[in-house]
DSSP file (Angstrom, degrees, kcal/mol; ACC not computed):
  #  RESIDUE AA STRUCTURE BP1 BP2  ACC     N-H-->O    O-->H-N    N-H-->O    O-->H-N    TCO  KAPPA ALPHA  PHI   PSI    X-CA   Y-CA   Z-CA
    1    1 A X              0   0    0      0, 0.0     2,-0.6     0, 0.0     0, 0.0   0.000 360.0 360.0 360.0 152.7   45.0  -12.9  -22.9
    2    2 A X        -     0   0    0      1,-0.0     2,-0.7     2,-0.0     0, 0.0  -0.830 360.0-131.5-107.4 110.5   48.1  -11.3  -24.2
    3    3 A X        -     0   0    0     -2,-0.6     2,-0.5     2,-0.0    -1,-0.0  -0.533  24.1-164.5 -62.1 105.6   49.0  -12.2  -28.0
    4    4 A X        -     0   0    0     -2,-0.7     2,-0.5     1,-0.0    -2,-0.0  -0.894  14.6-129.8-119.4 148.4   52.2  -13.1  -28.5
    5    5 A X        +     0   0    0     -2,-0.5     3,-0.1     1,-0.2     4,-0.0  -0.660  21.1 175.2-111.4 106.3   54.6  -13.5  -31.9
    6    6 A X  S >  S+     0   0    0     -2,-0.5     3,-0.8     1,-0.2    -1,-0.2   0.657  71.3  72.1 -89.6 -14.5   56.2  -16.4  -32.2
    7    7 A X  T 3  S+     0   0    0      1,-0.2    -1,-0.2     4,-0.0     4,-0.1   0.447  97.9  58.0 -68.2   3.4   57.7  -15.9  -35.5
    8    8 A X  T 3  S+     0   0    0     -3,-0.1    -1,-0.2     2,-0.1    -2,-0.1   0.708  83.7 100.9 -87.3 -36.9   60.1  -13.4  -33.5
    9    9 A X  S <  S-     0   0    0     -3,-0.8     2,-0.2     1,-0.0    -3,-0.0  -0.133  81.5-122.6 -69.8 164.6   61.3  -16.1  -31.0
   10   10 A X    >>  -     0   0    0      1,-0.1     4,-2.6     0, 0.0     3,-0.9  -0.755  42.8-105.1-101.4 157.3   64.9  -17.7  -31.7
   11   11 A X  H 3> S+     0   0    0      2,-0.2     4,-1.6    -2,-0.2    -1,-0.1   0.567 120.0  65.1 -70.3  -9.8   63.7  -21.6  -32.0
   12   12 A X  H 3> S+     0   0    0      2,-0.2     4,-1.0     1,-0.1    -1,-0.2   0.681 104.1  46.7 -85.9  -8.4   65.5  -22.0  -28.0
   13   13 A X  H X>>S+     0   0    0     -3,-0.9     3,-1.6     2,-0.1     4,-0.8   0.947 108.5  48.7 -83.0 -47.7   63.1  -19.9  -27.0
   14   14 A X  H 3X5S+     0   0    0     -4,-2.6     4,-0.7     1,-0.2     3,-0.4   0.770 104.3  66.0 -60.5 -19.6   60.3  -21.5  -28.6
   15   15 A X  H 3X5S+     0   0    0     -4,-1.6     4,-0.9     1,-0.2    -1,-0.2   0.882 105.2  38.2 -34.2 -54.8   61.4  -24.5  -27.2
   16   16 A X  H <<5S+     0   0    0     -3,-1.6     4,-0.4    -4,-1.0    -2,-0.2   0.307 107.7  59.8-112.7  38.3   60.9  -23.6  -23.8
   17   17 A X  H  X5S+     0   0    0     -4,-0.8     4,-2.2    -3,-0.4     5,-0.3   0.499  99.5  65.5-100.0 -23.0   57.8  -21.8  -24.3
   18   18 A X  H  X<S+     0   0    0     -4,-0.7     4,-2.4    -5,-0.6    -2,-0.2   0.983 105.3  39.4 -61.1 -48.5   56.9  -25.1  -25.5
   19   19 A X  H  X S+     0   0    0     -4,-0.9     4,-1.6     1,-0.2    -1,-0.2   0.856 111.5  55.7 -38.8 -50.6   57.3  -26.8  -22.0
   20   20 A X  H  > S+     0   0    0     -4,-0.4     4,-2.2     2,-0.2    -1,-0.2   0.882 106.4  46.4 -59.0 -39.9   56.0  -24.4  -20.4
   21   21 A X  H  < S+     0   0    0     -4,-2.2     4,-0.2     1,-0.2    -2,-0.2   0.956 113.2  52.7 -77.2 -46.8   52.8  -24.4  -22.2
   22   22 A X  H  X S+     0   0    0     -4,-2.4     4,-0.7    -5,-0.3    -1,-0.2   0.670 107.6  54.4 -47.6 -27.7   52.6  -28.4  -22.0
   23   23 A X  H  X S+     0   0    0     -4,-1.6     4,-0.8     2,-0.3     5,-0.4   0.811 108.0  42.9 -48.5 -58.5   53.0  -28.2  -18.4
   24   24 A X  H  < S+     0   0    0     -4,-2.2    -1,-0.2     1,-0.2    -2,-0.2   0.548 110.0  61.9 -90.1  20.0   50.4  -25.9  -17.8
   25   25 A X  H  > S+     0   0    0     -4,-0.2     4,-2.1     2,-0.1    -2,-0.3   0.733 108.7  42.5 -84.0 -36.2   48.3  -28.0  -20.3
   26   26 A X  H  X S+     0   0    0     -4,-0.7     4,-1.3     1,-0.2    -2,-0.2   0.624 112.4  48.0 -94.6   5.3   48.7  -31.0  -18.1
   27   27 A X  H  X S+     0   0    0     -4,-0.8     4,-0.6     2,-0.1    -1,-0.2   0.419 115.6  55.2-108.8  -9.9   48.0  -29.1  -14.6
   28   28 A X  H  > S+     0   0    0     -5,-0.4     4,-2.6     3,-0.1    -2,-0.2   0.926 105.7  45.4 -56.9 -61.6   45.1  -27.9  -16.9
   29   29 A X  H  X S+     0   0    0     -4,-2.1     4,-4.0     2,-0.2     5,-0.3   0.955 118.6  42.9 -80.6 -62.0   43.8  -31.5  -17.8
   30   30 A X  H  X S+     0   0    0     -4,-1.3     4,-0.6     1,-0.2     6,-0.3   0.775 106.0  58.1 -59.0 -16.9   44.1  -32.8  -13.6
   31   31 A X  H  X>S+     0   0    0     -4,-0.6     4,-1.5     2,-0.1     5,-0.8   0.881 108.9  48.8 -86.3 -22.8   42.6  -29.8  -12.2
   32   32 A X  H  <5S+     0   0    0     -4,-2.6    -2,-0.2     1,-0.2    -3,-0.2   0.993 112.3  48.5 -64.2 -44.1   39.2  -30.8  -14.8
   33   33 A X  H  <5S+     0   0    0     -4,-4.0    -1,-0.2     1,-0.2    -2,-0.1   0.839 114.5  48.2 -57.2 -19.7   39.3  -34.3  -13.5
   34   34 A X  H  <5S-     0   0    0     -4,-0.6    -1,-0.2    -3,-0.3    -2,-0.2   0.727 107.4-128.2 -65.3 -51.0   39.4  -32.7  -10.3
   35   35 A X  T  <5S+     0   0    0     -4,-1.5    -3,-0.2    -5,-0.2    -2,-0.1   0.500  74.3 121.0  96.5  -3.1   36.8  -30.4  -10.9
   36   36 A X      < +     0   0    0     -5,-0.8     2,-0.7    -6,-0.3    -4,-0.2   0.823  46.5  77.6 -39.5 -46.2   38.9  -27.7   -9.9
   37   37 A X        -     0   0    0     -6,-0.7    -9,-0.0    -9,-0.2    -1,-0.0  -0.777  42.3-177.5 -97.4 124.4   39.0  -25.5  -12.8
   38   38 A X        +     0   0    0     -2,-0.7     2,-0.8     1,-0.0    -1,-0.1   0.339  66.9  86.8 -97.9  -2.7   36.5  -23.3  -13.6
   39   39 A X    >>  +     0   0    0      1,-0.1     3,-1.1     2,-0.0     4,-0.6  -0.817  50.8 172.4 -72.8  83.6   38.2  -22.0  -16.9
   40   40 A X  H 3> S+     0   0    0     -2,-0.8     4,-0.6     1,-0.3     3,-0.3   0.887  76.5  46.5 -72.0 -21.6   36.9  -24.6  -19.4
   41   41 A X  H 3> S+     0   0    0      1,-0.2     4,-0.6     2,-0.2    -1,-0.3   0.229  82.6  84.2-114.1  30.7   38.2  -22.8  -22.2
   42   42 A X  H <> S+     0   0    0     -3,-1.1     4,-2.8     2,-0.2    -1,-0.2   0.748  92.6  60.4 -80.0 -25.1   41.8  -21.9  -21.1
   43   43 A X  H  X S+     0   0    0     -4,-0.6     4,-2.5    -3,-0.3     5,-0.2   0.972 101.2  47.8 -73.6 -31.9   42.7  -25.5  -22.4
   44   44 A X  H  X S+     0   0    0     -4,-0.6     4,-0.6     1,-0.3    -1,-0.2   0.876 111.5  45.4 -80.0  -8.9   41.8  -25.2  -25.5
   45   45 A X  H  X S+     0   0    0     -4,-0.6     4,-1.8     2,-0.2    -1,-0.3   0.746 114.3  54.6 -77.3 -23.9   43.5  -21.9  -26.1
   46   46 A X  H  X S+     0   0    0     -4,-2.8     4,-1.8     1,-0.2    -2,-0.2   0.941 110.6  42.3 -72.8 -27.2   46.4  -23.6  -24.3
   47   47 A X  H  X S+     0   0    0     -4,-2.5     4,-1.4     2,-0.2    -1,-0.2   0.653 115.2  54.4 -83.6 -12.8   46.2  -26.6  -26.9
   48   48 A X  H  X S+     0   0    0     -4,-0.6     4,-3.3    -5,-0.2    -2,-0.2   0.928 113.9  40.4 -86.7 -33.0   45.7  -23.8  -29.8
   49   49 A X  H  X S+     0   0    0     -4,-1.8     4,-1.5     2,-0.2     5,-0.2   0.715 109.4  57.3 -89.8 -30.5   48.9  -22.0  -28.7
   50   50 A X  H  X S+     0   0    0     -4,-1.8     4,-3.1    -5,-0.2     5,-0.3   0.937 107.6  46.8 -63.2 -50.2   50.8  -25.2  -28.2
   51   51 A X  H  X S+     0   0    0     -4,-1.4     4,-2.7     2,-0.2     5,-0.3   0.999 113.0  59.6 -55.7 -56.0   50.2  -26.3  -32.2
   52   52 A X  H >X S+     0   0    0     -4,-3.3     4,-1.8     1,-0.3     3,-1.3   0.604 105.9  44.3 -14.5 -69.0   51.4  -22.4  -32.9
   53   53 A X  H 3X S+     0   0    0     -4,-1.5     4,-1.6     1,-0.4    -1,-0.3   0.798 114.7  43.1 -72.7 -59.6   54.3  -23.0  -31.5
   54   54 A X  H 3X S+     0   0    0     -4,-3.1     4,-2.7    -5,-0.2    -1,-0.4   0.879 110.2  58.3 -52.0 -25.0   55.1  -26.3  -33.1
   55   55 A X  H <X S+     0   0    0     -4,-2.7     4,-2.1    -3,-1.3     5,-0.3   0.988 113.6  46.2 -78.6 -58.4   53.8  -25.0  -36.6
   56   56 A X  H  X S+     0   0    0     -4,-1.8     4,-1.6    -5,-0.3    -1,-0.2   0.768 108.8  47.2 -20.2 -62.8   56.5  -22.3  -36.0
   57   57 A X  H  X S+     0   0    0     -4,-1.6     4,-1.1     2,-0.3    -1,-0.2   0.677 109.4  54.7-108.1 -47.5   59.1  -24.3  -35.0
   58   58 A X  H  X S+     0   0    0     -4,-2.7     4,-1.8    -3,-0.2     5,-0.3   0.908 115.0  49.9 -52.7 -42.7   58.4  -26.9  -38.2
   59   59 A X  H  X S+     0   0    0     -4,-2.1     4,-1.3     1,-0.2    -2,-0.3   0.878 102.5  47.6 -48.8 -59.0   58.7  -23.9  -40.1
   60   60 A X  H  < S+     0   0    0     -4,-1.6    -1,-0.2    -5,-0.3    -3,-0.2   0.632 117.1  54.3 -87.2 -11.0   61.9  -22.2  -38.9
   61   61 A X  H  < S+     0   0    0     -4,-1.1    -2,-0.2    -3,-0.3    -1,-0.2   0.558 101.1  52.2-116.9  11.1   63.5  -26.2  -39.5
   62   62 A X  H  <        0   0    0     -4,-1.8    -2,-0.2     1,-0.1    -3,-0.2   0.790 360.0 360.0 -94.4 -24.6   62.6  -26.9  -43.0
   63   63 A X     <        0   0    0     -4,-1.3    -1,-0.1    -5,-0.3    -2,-0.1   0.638 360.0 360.0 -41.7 360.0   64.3  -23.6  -43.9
């Protein structure tokens, strides 16, 4: 998995990295009720990268 620096992003990007990431958190969450996904632990890196992003994003709007 590829590390990427969110303190870099302008806050419209991190916006819609924010979607994006919820999105594939919730196509995450039906393919386990499914039993589909065989990557148990891509959600939780997806749920660690989703707080980043918000911790960022609180950050860059109390400045």
């Amino acid at each position: 998995m590829k590390k990427i620096d969110f303190k870099t992003k302008t806050p419209a990007e991190l916006h819609k990295l924010l979607t994006e990431k919820r999105e594939a958190f919730r196509v995450f969450r039906f393919g386990i009720s499914g039993s589909r996904t065989k990557n148990v632990k891509e959600g939780r890196n997806l749920r660690k990268e989703i707080a980043r992003i918000m911790t960022v994003l609180k950050q860059v709007e109390l400045k």
